[in-house]
PyMOL commands that place a pseudoatom at each C-alpha (Angstrom):
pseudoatom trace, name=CA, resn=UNK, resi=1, chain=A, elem=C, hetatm=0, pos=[0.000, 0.000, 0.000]
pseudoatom trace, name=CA, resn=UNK, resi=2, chain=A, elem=C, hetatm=0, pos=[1.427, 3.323, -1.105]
pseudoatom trace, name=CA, resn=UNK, resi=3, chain=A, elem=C, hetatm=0, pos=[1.554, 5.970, 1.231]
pseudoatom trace, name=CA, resn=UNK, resi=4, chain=A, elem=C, hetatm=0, pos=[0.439, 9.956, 0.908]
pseudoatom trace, name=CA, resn=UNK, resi=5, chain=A, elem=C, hetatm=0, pos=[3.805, 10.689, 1.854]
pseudoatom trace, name=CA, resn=UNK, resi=6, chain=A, elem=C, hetatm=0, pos=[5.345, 8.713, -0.684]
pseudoatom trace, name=CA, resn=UNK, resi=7, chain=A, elem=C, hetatm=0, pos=[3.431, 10.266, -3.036]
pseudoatom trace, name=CA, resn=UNK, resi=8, chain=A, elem=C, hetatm=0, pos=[4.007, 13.765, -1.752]
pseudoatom trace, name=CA, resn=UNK, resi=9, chain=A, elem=C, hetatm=0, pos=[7.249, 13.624, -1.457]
pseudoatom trace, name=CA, resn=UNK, resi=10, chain=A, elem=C, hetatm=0, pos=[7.606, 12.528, -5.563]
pseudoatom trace, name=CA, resn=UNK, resi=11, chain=A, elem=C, hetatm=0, pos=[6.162, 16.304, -5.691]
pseudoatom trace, name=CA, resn=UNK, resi=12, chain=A, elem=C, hetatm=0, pos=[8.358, 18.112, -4.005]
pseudoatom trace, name=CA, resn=UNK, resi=13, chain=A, elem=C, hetatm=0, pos=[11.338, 20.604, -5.660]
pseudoatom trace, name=CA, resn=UNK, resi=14, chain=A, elem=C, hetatm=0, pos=[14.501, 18.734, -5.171]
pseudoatom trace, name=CA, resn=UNK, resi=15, chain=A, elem=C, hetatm=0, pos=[15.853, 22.035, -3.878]
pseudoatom trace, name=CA, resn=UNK, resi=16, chain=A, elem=C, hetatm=0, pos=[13.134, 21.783, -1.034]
pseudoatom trace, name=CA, resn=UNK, resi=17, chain=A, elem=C, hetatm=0, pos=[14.230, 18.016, -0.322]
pseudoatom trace, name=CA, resn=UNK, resi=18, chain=A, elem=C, hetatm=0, pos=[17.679, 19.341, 0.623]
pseudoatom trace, name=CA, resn=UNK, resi=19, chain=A, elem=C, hetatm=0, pos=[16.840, 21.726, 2.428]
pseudoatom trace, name=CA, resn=UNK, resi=20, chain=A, elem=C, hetatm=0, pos=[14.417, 19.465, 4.372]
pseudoatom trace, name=CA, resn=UNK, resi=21, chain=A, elem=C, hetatm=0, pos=[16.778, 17.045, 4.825]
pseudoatom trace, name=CA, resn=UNK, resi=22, chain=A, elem=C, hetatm=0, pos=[19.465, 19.551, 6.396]
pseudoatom trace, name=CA, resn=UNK, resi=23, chain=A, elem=C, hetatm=0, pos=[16.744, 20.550, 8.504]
pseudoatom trace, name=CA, resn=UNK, resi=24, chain=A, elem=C, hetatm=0, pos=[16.535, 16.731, 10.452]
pseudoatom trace, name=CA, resn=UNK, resi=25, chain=A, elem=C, hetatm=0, pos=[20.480, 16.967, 10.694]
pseudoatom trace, name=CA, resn=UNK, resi=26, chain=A, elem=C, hetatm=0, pos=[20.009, 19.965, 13.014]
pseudoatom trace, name=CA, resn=UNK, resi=27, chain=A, elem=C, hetatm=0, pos=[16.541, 19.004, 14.532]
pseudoatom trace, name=CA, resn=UNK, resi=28, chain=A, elem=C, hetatm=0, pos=[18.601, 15.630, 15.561]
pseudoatom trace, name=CA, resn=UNK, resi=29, chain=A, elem=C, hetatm=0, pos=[21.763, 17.514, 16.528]
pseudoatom trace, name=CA, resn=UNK, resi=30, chain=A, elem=C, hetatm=0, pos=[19.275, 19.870, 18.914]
pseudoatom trace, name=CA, resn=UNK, resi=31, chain=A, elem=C, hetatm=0, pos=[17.401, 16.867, 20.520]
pseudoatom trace, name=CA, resn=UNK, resi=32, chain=A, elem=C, hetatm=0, pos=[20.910, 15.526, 21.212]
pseudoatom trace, name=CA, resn=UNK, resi=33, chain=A, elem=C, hetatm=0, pos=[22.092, 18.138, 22.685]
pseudoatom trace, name=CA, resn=UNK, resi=34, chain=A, elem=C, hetatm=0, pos=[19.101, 18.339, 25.056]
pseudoatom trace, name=CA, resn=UNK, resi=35, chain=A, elem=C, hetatm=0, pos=[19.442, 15.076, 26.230]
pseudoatom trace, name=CA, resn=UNK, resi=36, chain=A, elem=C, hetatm=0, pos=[22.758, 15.251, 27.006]
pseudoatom trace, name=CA, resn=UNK, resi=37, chain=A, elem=C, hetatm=0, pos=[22.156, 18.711, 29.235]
pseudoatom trace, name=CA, resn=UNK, resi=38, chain=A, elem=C, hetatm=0, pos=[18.930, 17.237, 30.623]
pseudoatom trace, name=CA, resn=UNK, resi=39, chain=A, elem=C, hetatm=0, pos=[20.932, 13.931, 31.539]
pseudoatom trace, name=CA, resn=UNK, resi=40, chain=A, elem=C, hetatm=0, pos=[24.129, 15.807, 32.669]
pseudoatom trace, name=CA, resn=UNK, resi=41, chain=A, elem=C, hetatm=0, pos=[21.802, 19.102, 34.479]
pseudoatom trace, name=CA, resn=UNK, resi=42, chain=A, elem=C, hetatm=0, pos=[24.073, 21.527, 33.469]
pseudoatom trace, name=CA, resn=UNK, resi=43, chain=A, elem=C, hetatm=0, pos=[22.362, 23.841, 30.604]
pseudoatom trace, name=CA, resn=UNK, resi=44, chain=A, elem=C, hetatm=0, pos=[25.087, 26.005, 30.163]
pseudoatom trace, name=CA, resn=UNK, resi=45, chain=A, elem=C, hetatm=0, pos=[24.761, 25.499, 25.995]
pseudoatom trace, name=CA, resn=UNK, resi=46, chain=A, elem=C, hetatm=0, pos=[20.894, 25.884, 26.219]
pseudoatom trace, name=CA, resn=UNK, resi=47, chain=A, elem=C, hetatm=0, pos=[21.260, 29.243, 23.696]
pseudoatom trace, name=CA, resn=UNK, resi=48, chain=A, elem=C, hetatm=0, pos=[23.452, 26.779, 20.952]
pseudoatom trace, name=CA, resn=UNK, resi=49, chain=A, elem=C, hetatm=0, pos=[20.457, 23.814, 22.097]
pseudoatom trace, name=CA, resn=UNK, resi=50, chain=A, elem=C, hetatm=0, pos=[17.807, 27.301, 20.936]
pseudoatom trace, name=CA, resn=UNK, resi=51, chain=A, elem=C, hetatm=0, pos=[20.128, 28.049, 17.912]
pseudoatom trace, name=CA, resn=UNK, resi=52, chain=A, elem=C, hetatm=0, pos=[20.558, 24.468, 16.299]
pseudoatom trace, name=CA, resn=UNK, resi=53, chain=A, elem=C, hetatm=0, pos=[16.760, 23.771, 17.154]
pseudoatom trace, name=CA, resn=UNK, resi=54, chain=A, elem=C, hetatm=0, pos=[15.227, 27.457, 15.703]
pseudoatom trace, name=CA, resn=UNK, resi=55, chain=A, elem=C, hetatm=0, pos=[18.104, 28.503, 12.942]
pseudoatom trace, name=CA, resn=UNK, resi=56, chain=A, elem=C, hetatm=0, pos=[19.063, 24.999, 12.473]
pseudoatom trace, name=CA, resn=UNK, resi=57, chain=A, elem=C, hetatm=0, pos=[15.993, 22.672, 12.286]
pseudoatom trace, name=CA, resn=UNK, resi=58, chain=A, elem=C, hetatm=0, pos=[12.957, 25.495, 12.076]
pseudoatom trace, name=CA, resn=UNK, resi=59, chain=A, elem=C, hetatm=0, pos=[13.883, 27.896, 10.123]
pseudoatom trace, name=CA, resn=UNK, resi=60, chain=A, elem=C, hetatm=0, pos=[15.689, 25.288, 7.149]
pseudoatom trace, name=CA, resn=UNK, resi=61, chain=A, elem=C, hetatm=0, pos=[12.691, 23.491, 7.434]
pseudoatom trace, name=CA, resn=UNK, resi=62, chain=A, elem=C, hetatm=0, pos=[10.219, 26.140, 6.648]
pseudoatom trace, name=CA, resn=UNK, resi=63, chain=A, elem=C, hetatm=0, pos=[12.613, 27.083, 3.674]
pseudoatom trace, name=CA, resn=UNK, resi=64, chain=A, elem=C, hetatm=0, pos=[12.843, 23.945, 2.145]
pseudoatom trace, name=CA, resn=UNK, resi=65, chain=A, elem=C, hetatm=0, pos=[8.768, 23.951, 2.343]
pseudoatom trace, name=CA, resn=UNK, resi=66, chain=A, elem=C, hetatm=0, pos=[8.874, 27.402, 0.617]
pseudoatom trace, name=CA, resn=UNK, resi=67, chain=A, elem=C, hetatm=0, pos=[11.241, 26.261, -2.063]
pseudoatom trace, name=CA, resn=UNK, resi=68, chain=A, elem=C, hetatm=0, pos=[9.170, 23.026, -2.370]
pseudoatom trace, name=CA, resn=UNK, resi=69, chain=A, elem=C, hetatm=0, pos=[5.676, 24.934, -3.158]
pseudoatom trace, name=CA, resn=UNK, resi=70, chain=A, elem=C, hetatm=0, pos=[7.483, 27.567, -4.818]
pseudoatom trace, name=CA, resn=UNK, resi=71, chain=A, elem=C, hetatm=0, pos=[10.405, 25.734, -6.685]
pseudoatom trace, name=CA, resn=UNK, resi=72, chain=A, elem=C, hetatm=0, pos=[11.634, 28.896, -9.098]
pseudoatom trace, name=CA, resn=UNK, resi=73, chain=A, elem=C, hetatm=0, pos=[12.427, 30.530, -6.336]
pseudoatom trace, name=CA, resn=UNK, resi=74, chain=A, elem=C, hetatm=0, pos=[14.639, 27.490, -4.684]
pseudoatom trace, name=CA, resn=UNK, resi=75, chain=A, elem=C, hetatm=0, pos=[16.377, 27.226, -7.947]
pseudoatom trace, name=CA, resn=UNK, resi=76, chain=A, elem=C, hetatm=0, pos=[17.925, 31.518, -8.251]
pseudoatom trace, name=CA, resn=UNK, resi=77, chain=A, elem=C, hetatm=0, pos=[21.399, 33.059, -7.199]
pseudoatom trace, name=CA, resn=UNK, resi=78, chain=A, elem=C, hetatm=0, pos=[19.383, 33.884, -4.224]
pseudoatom trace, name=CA, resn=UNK, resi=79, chain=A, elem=C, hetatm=0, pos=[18.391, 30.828, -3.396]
pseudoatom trace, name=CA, resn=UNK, resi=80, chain=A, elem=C, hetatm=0, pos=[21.934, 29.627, -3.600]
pseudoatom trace, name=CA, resn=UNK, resi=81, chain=A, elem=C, hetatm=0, pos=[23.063, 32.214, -2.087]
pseudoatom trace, name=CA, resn=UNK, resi=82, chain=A, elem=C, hetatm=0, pos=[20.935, 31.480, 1.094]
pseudoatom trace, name=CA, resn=UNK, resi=83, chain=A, elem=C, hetatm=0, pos=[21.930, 27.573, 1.445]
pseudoatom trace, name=CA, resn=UNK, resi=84, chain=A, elem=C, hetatm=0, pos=[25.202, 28.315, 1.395]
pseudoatom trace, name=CA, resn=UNK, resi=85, chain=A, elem=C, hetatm=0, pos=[25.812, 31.198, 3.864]
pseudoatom trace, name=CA, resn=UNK, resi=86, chain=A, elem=C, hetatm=0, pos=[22.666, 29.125, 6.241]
pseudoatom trace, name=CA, resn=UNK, resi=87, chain=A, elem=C, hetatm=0, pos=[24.833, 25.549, 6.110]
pseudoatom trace, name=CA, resn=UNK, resi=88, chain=A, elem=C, hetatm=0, pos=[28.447, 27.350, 6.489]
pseudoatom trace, name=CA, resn=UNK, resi=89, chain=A, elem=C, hetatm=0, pos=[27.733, 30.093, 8.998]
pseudoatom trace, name=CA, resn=UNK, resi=90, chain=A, elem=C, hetatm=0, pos=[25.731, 27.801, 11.231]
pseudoatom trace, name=CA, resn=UNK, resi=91, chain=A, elem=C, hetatm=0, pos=[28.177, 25.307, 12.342]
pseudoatom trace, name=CA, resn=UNK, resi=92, chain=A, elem=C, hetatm=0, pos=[30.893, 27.644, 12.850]
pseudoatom trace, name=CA, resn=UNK, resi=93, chain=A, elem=C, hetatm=0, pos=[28.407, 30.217, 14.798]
pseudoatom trace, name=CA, resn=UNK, resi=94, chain=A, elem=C, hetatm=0, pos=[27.422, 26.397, 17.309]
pseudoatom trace, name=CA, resn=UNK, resi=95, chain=A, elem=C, hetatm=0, pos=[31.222, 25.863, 17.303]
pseudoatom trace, name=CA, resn=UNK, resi=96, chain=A, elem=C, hetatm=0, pos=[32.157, 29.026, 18.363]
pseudoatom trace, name=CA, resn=UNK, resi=97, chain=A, elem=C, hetatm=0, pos=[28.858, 30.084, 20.404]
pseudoatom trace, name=CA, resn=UNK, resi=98, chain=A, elem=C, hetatm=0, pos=[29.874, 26.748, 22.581]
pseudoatom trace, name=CA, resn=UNK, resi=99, chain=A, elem=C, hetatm=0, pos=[33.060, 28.042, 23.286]
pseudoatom trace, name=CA, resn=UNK, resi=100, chain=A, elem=C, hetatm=0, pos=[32.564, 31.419, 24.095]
pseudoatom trace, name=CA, resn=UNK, resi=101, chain=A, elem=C, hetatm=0, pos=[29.861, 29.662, 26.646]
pseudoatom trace, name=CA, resn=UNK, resi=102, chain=A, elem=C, hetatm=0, pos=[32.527, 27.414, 27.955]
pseudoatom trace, name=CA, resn=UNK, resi=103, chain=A, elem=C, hetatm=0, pos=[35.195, 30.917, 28.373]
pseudoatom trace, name=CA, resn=UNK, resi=104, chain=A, elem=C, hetatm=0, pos=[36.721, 30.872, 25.317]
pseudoatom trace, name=CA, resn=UNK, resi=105, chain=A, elem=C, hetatm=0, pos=[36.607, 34.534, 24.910]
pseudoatom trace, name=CA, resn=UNK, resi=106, chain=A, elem=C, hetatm=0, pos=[38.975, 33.914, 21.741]
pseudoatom trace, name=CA, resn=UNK, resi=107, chain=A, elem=C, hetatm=0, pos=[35.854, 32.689, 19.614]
pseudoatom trace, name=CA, resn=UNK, resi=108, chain=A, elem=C, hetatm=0, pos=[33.590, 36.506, 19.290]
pseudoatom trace, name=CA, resn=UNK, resi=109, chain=A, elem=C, hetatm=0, pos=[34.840, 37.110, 16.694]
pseudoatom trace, name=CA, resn=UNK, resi=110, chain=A, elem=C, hetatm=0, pos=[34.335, 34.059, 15.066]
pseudoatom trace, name=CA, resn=UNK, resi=111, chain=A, elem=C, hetatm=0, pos=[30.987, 34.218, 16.368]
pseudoatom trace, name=CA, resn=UNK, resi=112, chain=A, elem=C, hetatm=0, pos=[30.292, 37.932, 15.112]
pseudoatom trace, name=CA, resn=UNK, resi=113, chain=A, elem=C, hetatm=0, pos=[31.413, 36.947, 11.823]
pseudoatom trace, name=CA, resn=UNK, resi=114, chain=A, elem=C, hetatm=0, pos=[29.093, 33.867, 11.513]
pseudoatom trace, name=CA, resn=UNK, resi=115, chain=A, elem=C, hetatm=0, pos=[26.387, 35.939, 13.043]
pseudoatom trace, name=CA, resn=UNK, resi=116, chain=A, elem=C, hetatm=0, pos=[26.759, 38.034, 9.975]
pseudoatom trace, name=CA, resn=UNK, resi=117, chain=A, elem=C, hetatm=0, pos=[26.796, 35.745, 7.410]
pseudoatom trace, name=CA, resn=UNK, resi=118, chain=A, elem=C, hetatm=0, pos=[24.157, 33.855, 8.598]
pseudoatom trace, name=CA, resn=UNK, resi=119, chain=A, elem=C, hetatm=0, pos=[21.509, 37.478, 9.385]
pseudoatom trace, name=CA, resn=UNK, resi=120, chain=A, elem=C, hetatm=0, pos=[22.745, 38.147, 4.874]
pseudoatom trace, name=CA, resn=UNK, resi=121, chain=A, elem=C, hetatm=0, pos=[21.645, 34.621, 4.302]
pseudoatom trace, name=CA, resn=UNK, resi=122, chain=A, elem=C, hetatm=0, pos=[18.327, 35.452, 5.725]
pseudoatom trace, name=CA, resn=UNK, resi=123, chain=A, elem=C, hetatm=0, pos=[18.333, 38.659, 3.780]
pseudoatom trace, name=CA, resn=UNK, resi=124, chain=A, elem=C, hetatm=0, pos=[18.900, 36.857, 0.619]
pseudoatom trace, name=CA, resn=UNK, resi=125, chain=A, elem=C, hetatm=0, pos=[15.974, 34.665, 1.996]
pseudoatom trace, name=CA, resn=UNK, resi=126, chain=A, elem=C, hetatm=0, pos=[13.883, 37.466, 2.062]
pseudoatom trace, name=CA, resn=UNK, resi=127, chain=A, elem=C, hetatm=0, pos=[14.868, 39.377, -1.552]
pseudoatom trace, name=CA, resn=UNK, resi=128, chain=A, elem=C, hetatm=0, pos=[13.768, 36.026, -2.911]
pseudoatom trace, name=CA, resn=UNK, resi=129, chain=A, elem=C, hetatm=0, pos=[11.080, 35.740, -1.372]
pseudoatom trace, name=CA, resn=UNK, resi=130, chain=A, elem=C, hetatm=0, pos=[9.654, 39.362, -2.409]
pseudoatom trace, name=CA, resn=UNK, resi=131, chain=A, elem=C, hetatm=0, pos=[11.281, 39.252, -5.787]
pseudoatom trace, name=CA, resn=UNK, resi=132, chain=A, elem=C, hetatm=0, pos=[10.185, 36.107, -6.590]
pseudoatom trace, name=CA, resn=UNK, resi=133, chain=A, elem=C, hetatm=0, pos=[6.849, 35.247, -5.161]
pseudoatom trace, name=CA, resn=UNK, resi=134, chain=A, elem=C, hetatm=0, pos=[4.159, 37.282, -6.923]
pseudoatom trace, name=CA, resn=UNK, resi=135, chain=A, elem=C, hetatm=0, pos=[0.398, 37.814, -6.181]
pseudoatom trace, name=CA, resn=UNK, resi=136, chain=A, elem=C, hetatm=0, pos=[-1.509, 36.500, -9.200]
for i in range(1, 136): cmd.bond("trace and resi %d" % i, "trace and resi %d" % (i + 1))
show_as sticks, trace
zoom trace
């Protein structure tokens, strides 16, 4: 018996599948990371546990739904533009958030620099998103 899903999923923009599937790489990464402060009570990383779960599983996950029901705009310079800066600023903004959390006062500025490509990745999120989606 097939399912819906299986038959949903044959619809959706390849663009959207990666972005989808990038989005259960951080959604597991976050749940990991929860269980190991709940099991270990200390919650010192609880803002990288908030970052992987909202920048990392959320907000990839609502862009690869975008760029599945609205594939031409998954498939633009912007578009690119956003997966890239999203999947290279966000481990090195965890990596460097963690330290900074465990005294490493060595890793702002590679944490203001991620910061910053990650916030233009969202702005070239949101020119494709206005330039691209129309009213009909």
């Amino acid at each position: 018996m097939q399912t819906t899903f299986h038959t949903t999923q044959k619809s959706l923009s390849s663009v959207g599948i990666v972005w989808l599937r990038m989005a259960v790489i951080y959604l597991i990464l976050g749940v990991t990371l929860g269980i190991a402060m709940g099991a270990s009570e200390d919650f010192t990383l609880r803002p990288v546990h908030a970052h992987i779960n909202l920048l990392g599983w959320a907000t990839m996950a609502l862009a690869g739904l975008v760029y599945s029901v609205y594939p031409h705009a998954g498939m633009n310079r912007l578009a690119k533009l956003h997966f890239w800066m999203t999947n290279l600023a966000l481990p090195v903004m965890m990596i460097a958030l963690t330290l900074l959390l465990l005294g490493q006062r060595a890793a702002i500025p590679f944490l203001a620099a991620s910061e910053i490509v990650a916030a233009l990745g969202i702005v070239s999120f949101a020119f494709n998103i206005f330039l691209n989606l129309k009213k009909n």
